[in-house]
C-alpha positions as CSV (number, residue, x, y, z in Angstrom):
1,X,-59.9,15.6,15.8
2,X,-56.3,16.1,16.9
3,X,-53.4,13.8,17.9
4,X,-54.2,13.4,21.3
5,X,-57.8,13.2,21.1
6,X,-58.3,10.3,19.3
7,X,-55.4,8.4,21.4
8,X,-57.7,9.1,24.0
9,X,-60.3,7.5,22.0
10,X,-58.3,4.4,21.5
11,X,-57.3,4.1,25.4
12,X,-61.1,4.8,26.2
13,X,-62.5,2.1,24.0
14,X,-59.9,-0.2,25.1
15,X,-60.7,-0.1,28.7
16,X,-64.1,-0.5,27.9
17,X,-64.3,-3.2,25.8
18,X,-60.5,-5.4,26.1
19,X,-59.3,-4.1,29.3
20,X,-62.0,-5.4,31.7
21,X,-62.2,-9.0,30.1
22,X,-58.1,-9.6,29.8
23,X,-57.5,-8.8,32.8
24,X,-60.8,-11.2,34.2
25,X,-59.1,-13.6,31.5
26,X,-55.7,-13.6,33.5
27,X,-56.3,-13.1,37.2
28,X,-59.1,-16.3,37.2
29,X,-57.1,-18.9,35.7
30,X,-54.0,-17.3,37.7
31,X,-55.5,-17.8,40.8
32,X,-57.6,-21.0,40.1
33,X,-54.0,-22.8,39.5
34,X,-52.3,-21.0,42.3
35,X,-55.5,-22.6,44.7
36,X,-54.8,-26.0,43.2
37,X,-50.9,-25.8,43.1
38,X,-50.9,-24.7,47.0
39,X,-53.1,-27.3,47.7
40,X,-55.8,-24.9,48.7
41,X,-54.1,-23.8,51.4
42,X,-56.7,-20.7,51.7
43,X,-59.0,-22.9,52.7
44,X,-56.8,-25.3,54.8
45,X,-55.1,-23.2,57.1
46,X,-58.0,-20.8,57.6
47,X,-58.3,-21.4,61.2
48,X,-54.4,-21.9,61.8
49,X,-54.2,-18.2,61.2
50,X,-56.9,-16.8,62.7
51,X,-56.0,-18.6,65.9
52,X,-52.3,-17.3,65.4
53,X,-54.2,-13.4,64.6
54,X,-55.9,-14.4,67.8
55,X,-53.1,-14.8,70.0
56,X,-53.3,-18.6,70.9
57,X,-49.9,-19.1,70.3
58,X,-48.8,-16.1,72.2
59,X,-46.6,-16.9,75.4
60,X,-46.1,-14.1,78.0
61,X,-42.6,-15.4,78.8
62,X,-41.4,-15.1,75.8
63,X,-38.9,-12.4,75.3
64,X,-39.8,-9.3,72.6
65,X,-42.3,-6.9,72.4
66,X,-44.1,-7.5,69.6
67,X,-47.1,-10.3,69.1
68,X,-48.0,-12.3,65.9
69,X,-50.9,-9.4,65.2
70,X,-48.8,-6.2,65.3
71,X,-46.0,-8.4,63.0
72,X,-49.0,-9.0,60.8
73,X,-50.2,-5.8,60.9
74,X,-46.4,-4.4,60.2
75,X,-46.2,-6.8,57.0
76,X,-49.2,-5.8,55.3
77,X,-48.7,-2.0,56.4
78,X,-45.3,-2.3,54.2
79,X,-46.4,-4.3,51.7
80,X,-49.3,-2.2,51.2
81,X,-47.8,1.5,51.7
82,X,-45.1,0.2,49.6
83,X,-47.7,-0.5,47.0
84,X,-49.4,2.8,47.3
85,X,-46.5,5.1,47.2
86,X,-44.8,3.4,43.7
87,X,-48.1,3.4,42.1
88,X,-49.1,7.3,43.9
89,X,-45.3,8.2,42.2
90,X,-46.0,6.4,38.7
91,X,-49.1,7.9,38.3
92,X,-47.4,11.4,38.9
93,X,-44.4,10.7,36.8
94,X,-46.8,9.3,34.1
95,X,-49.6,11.9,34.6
């Protein structure tokens, strides 16, 4: 068994066994205290921003072009195409 085979043994067997569970470990108690600390605003303000999504709040007199749901939309498109195109280029550069 070669070099490079058994680290691939090792990085198998961790993502089986640790991997999974550490990161379980550290995104529940993340988020649990993020909930409580924000004073659950997920819940809260749940129908705040689907009534701003909705267009409630819109005003046809208002000067601009662009409504609460296409700046949504534009946010998350960034944040998430940002997102994909570091981790598209890591994986690459790692490869």
């Amino acid at each position: 068994m070669n070099f490079l085979n058994w680290f691939d043994h090792i990085i198998q067997w961790y993502n089986n066994y640790i991997g999974v569970y550490a990161v379980l470990l550290m995104l529940i108690p993340t988020g649990l205290y993020f909930i409580i600390r924000l004073n659950f605003l997920n819940v809260t303000k749940l129908w705040h921003s689907i009534r701003v999504v909705a267009g409630k709040y819109d005003n046809k007199e208002d000067k601009g072009d662009v409504s609460h749901f296409k700046a949504l939309t534009t946010a998350l498109s960034a944040t998430v195409g940002t997102g994909n195109i570091v981790g598209v280029s890591l994986a690459i550069y790692l490869g």
